[in-house]
MARTOR-209666 format. One record per residue (C-alpha): x, y, z. Coordinates in steps of 0.001 Angstrom, whole numbers, plus 500000, padded with zeros to 6 digits. Example, Ala and Ser with C-alpha at 12.3 -4.5 7.8 and 13.67 -1.06 7.14 Angstrom:
REM MARTOR-209666
SITE     c1     c2     c3
SITE 512300 495500 507800
SITE 513670 498940 507140
REM end
This chain:
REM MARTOR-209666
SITE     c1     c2     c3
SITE 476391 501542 504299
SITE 477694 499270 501426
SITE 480998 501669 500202
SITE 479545 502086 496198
SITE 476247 503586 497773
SITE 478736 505982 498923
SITE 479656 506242 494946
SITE 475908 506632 493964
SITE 475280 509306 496615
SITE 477891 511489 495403
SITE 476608 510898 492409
SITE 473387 512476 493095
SITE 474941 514841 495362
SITE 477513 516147 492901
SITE 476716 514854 489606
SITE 478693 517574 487753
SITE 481669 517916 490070
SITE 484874 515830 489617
SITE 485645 512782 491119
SITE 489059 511715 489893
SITE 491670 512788 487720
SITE 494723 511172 485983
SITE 497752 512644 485706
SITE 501030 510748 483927
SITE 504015 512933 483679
SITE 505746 510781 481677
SITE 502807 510185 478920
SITE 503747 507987 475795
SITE 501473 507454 473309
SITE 502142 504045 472831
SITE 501419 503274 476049
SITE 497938 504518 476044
SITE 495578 503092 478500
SITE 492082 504814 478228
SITE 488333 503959 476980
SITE 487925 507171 474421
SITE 485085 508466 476195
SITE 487341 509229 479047
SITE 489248 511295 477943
SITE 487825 514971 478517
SITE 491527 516039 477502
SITE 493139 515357 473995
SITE 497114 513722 475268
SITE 499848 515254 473426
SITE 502359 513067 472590
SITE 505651 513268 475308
SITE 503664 516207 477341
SITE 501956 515295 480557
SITE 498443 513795 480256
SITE 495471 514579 482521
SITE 492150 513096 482475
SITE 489238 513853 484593
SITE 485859 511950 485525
SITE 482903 513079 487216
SITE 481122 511561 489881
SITE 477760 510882 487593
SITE 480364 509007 484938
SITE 482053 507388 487547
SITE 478876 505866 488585
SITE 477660 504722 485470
SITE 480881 503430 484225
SITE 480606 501254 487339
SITE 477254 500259 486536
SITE 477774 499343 482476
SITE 481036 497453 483559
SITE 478516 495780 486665
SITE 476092 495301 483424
SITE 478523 493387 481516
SITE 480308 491181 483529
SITE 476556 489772 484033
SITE 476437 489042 480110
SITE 479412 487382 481039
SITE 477568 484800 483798
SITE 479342 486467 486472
SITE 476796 486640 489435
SITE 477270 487284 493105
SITE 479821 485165 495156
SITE 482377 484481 491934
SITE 485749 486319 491691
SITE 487120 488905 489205
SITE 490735 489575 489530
SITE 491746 493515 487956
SITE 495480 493505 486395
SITE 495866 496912 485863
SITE 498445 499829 486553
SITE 496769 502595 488433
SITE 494452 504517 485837
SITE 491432 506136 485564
SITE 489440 502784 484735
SITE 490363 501149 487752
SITE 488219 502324 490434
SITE 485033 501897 488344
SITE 485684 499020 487567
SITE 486523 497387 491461
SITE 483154 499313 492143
SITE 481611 497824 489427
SITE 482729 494163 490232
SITE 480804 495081 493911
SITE 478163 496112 492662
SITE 477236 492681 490804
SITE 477792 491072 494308
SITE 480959 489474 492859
SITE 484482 489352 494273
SITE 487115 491814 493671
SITE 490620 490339 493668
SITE 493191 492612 492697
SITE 496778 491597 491631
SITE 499806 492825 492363
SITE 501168 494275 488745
SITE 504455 493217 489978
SITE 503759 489443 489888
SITE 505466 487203 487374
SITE 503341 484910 484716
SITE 503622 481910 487427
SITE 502464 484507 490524
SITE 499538 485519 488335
SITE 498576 481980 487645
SITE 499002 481029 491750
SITE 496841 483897 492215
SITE 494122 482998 489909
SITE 493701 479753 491108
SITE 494033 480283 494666
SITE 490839 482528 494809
SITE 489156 480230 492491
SITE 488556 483637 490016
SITE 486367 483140 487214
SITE 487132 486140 485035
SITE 490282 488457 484586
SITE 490394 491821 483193
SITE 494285 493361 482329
SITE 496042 495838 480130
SITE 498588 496377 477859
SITE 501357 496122 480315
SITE 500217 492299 480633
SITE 499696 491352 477422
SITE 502990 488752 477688
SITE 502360 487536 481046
SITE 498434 486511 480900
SITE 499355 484894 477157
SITE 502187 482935 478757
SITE 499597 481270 481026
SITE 496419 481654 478959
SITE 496500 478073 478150
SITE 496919 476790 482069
SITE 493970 478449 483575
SITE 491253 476863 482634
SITE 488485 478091 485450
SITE 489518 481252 484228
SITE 486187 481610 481584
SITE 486446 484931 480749
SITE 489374 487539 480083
SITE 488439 491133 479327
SITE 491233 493455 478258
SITE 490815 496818 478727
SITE 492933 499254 476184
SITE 493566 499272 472312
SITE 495251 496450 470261
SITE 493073 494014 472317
SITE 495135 490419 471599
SITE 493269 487618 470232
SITE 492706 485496 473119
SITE 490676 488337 475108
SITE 487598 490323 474703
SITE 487750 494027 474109
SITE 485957 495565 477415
SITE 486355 499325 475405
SITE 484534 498080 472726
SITE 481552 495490 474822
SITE 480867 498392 477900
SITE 479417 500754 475209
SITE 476478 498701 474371
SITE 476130 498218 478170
SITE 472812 499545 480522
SITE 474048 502557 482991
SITE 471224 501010 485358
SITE 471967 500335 488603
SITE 472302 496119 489094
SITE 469381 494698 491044
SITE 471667 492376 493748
SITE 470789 492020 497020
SITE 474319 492465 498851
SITE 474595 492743 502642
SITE 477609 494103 504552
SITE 478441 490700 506035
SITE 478931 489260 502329
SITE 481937 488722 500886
SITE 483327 491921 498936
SITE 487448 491041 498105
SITE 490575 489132 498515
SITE 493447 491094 498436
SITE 497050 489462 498388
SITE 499592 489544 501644
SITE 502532 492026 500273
SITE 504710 488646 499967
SITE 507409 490085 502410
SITE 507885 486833 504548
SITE 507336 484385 501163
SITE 504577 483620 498981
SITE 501023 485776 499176
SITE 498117 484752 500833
SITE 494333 485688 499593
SITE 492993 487901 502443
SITE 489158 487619 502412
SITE 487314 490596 503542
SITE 483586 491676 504045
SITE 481847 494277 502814
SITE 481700 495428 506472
SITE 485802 495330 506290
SITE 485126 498082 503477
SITE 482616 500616 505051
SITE 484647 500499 508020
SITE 487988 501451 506731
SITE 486102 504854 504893
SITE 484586 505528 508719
SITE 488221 504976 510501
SITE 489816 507541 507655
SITE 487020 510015 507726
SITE 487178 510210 511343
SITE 491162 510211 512135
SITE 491234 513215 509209
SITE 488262 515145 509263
SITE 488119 514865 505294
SITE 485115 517470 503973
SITE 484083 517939 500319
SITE 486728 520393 499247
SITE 489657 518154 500207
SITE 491408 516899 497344
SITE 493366 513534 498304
SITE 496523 512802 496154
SITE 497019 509124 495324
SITE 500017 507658 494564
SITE 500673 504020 495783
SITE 498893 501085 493743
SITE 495405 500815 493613
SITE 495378 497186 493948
SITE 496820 497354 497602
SITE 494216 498176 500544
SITE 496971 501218 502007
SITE 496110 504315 499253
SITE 492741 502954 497888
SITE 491359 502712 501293
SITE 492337 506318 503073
SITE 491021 507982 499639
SITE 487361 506002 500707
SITE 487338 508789 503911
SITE 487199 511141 501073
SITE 485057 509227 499308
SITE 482355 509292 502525
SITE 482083 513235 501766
SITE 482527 513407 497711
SITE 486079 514446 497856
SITE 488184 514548 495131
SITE 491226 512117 494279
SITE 494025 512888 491937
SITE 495565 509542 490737
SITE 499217 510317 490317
SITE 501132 507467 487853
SITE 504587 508649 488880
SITE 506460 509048 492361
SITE 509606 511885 491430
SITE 509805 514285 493816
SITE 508861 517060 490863
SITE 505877 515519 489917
SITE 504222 514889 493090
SITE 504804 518609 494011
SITE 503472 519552 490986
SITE 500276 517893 491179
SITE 499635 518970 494728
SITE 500617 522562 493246
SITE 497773 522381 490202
SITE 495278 520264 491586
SITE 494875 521854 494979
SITE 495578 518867 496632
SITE 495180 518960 499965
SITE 495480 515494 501796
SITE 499042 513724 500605
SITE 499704 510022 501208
SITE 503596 509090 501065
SITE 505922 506050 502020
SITE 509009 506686 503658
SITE 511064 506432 500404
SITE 509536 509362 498368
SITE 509054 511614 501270
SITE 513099 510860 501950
SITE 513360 511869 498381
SITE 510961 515443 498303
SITE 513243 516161 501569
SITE 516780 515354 499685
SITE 515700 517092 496251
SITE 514988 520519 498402
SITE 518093 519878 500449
SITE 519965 519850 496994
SITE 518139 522113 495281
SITE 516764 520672 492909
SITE 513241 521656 493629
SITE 512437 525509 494645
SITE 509438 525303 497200
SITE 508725 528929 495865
SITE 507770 528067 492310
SITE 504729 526203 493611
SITE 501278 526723 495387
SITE 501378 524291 498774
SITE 499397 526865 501020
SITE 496117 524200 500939
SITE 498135 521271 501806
SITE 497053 520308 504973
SITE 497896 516593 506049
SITE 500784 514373 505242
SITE 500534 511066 506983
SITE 502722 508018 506666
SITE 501949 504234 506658
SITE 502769 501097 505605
SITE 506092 500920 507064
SITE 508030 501682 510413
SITE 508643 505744 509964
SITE 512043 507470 510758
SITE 511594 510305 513769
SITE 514283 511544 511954
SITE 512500 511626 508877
SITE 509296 513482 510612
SITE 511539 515950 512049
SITE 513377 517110 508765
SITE 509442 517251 507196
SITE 508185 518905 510005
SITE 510939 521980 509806
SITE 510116 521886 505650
SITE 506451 522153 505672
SITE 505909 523567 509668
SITE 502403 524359 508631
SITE 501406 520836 507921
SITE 499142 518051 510180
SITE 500887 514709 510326
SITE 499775 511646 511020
SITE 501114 507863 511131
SITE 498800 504902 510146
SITE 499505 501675 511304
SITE 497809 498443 509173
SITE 497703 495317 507354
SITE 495588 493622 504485
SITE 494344 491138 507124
SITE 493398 494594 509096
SITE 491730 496284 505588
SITE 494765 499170 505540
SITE 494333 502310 507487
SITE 494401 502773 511169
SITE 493841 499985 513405
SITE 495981 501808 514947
SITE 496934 505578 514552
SITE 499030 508684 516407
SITE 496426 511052 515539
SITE 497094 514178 514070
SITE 496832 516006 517705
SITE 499861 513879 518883
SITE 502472 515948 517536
SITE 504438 515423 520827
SITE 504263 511634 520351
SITE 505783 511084 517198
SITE 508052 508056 516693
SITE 505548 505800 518363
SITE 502925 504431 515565
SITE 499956 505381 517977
SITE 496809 504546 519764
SITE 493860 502536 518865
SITE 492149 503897 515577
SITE 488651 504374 515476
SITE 486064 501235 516167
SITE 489228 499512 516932
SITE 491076 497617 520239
SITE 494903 496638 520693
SITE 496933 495083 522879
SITE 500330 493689 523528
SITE 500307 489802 523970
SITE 502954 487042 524867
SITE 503209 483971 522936
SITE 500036 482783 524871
SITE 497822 486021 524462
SITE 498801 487044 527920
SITE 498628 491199 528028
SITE 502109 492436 528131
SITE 503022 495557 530885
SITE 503750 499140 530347
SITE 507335 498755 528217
SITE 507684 495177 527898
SITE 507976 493668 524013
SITE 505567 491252 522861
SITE 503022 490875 520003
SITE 500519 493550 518751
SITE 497037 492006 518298
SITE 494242 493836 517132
SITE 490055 493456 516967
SITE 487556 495363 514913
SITE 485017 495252 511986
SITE 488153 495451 509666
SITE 489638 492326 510563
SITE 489639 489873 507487
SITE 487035 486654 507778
SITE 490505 484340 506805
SITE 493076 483713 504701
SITE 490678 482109 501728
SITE 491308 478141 501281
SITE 493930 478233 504251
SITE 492750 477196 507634
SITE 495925 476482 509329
SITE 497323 480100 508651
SITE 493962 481250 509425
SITE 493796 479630 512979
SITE 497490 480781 513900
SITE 496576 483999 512976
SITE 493026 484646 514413
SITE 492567 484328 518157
SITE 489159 484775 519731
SITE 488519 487218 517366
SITE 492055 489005 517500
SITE 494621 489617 515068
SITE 497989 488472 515881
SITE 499873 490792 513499
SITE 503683 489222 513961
SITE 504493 492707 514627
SITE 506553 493308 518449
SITE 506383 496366 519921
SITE 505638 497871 523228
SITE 503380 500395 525027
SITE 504513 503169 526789
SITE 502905 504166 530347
SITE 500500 506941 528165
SITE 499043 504378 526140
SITE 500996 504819 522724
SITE 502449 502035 521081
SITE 505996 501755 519492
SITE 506822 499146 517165
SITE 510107 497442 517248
SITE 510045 495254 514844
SITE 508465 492380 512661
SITE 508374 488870 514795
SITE 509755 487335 511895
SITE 513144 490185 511272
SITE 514068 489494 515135
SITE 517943 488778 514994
SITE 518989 486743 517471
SITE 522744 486978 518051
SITE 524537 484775 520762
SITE 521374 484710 522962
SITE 520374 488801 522544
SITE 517502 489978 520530
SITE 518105 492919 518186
SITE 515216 494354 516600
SITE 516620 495994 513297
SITE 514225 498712 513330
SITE 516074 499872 516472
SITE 519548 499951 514483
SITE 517571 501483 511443
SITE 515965 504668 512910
SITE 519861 505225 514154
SITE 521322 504682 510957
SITE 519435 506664 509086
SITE 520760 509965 510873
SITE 523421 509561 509305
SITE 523673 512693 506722
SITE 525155 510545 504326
SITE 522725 507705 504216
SITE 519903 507477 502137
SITE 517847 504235 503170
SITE 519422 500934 505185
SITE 517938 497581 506252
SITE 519216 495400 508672
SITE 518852 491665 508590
SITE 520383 488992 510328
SITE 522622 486484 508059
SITE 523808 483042 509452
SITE 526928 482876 511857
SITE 528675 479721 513224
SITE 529319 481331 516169
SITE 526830 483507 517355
SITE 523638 482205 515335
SITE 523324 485237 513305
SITE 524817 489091 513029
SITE 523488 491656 512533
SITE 524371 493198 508960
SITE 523788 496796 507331
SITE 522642 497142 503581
SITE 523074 500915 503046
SITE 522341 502911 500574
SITE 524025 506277 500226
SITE 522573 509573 498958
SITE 523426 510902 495805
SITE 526807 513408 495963
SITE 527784 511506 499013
SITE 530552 509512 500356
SITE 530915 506946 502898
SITE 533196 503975 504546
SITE 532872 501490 506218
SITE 534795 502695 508886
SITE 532537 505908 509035
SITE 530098 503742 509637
SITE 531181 501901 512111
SITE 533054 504963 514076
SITE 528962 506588 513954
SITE 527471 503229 515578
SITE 529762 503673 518430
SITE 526274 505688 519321
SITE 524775 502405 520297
SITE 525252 499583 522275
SITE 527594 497596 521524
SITE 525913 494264 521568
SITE 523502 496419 518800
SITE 526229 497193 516537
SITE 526212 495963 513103
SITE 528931 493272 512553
SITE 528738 493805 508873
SITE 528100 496637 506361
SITE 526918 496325 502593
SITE 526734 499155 500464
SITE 524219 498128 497919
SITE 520169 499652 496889
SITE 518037 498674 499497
SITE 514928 496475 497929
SITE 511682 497645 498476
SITE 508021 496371 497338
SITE 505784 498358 495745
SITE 504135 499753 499345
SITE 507140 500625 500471
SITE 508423 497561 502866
SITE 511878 496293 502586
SITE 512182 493020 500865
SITE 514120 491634 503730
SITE 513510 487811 502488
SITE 515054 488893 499234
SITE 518140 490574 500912
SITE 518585 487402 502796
SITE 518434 485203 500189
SITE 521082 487106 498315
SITE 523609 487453 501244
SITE 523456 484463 503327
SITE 524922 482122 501273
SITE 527853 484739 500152
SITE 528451 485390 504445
SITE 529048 481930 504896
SITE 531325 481357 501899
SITE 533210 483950 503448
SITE 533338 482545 507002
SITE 534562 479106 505664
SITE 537347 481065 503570
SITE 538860 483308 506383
SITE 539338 479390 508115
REM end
């Protein structure tokens, strides 16, 4: 089933009900993003703004925007990138560009004027539509994109070198498009997180789509009255993609443009939510702001709140224990994925695997994994090598790149540059990415090892280890650290607490500094390198 005739269902199913609310916290009216029609609640200035949308609106909104990207000459097989922050607007229109048959390509709102441009040309996109928070960028590059025909703004002011889509869509038929679209066409690029250097467009098939809402619906058991709260960026397949096992069943979403640990308790408080979707980082920080007390549990209604799961990044046991005494009452789960995998659950614990936590899981639905040597050679209970993974999610290539493509699809596999091992049950543990491997005078560290002990620390808030340049050994291993809030700690502390580990797995260095992270939650490792390595060997040549 093509995933926006899950969309028109609901909307026959459930014309009247809700589909998906907006909340900002922090609303400014100056930074209003919204088509007037929208908005079923009048924003006060400074107070927190909610919107809401039905499921009937929500198809028809798809269906005008579907309507006038044709008036545009957009027909099946071209690309439309969406530029927008996470909003109310967005999901109609990605449906919206599927429904015409076209491609959706959604940016990163993160990306610099030049990154947009790369982007842009490297999926050959036709059209872009962006908002306010743009505006500078997409004029700085207006000039130098010429295959870009068409760029549709979407909020007030619209500048002079776009079209207004607020003001065109009205005029637009709610009418279904007549397109003849198979699951084995082409549905949407989405961009590599950029973690090991510059993105690459990840082409994906309709199929890719369906697939990820089965895999969700069936790790979670999502029915009709669960309410899934949304947080991470729309424009990334993690968030987007576990809301579409709601989406199977007409489930709510609650689109939350904020990630304090108030707010996000206060919108599962007074929208019922029930299904929560965090990254390490804010989880860490609803766990700190309770251990301070800055946040009462008591003054809010968490009762319904069912599942919490965890993905996009490696995931403390640590972490999962301090939630687990905090919210006792609550399912957990750990989703293992990539873009070139369409997001959720390739592989998964499973919310039954209590017992198992700390390992990233099992197989997810419609889905096969294995541990490989450099040659594809299946790897024994224990031993480290390469996760690969096959199933209807896996990407058809990285677009316009068939040398990446070929090193990274095998016979149908997906080598994911992820190491980790499998235990004698079956469940996999992930040690660390192929590329963050530190070698140090002939050892391999994986710094995910040294990370999950770090961080049980009291003191410490977040740490990544990387490996920076030694002319001795090759490389060290090095500790960024970033300590909590009311807390003190030295260097000695640190390195009198890592007497818990090998030796040979110590951390020769420590750096107290933030620790990077991209807007799904990885550690910018590449960046952290960048700014260290040259500064460690500076400092080697001086202590000559």
């Amino acid at each position: 089933m093509l995933i926006f005739e899950y969309l028109e269902q609901n909307a026959k199913l459930y014309p009247d009900e809700v589909a998906l609310v907006e909340i900002s916290p922090k609303f400014d009216e100056k930074s209003r993003i919204t088509w007037k029609d929208y908005s079923l609640v009048q924003p006060v200035p400074g107070k927190e703004f909610r919107r809401e949308m039905t499921w009937k609106t929500f198809d028809e909104r798809a269906n005008m925007f579907a309507n006038l990207l044709f008036t545009r000459g957009i027909r099946k097989g071209e690309k439309v990138a969406i530029l927008l922050m996470n909003s109310i607007e967005w999901l109609p229109m990605y449906f919206g560009i599927l429904k015409t048959g076209a491609i959706a390509v959604p940016l990163n709102y993160r990306y610099d004027a030049n990154e947009i441009k790369y982007c842009l040309e490297k999926a050959d996109c036709s059209m872009l539509v962006f908002g306010p928070e743009f505006v500078g960028r997409v004029e700085e590059i207006v000039d130098d994109i010429p295959d870009v025909e068409h760029l549709f703004y979407v909020g007030e002011d619209c500048p002079s070198f776009a079209d207004s889509a607020e003001e065109l869509i009205k005029y637009c038929s709610k009418e279904k498009p007549n397109v003849e679209i198979t699951l084995d066409d082409n549905a949407a690029i989405y961009y590599s997180s950029g973690t090991t250097g510059f993105p690459k467009a990840i082409l994906h098939a309709h199929r890719s789509l369906e697939h990820a809402a089965l895999t969700e619906q069936n790790h979670h058991g999502q029915t009709h009255d669960d309410v899934f709260l949304c947080i991470p960026p729309l424009y990334h397949t993690g968030a987007k993609m576990h809301w579409f096992g709601s989406l199977v069943v007409g489930g709510k979403a609650v689109l939350l443009k904020g990630i304090r640990p108030e707010w996000i308790l206060r919108a599962v408080s007074s929208e019922r939510c029930t299904i929560v979707w965090l990254l390490v980082p804010w989880a860490q920080d609803i766990l700190d702001a309770i251990d301070r007390g800055d946040i009462d549990l008591s003054d809010h209604i968490l009762d319904q709140w069912r599942l919490m799961h965890i993905g996009a990044q490696p995931v403390p046991h640590s972490l999962i224990e301090r939630w687990m005494q905090r919210f006792p009452n609550h399912q957990y789960d750990t989703n293992y994925g990539l873009s070139e995998s369409i997001g959720p659950g390739c592989i998964h614990l499973g919310v039954e695997n209590i017992d198992h936590v700390g390992a990233i899981g099992v197989p997810g639905y419609g889905w096969e994994a294995k541990i490989c040597d450099g040659d594809g050679n299946e790897m024994g209970p224990n031993e480290v090598g390469e996760i690969r993974v096959k199933g209807p999610g896996v990407m058809k290539c990285y677009y316009r790149d068939k040398a990446a493509t070929a090193e990274s699809l095998k016979d149908g596999w997906l080598c994911t540059g992820d190491m980790a091992y499998k235990d004698p049950d079956g469940f996999i543990y992930i040690v660390d990415r192929k590329k963050d491997v530190i070698i140090t005078g002939g050892e391999n560290l994986y710094p995910v090892q040294i990370e999950d002990f770090l961080r049980k620390h009291d003191a410490i808030k977040d740490v990544a280890v990387i490996g920076l340049p030694d002319e001795r050994l090759g490389e060290i291993a090095t500790a960024i650290i970033s300590v909590k809030e009311d807390c003190h700690l030295s260097e000695q502390e640190v390195n009198d607490f890592c007497k818990g580990l090998p030796r040979y797995k110590r951390p020769r260095k420590i750096i107290f500094a933030e620790v990077p992270r991209n807007p799904t939650g990885k550690i910018e490792k590449p960046k952290l390198r960048e700014l260290y390595a040259g500064a460690n060997l500076v400092e080697q040549q001086t202590k000559k």
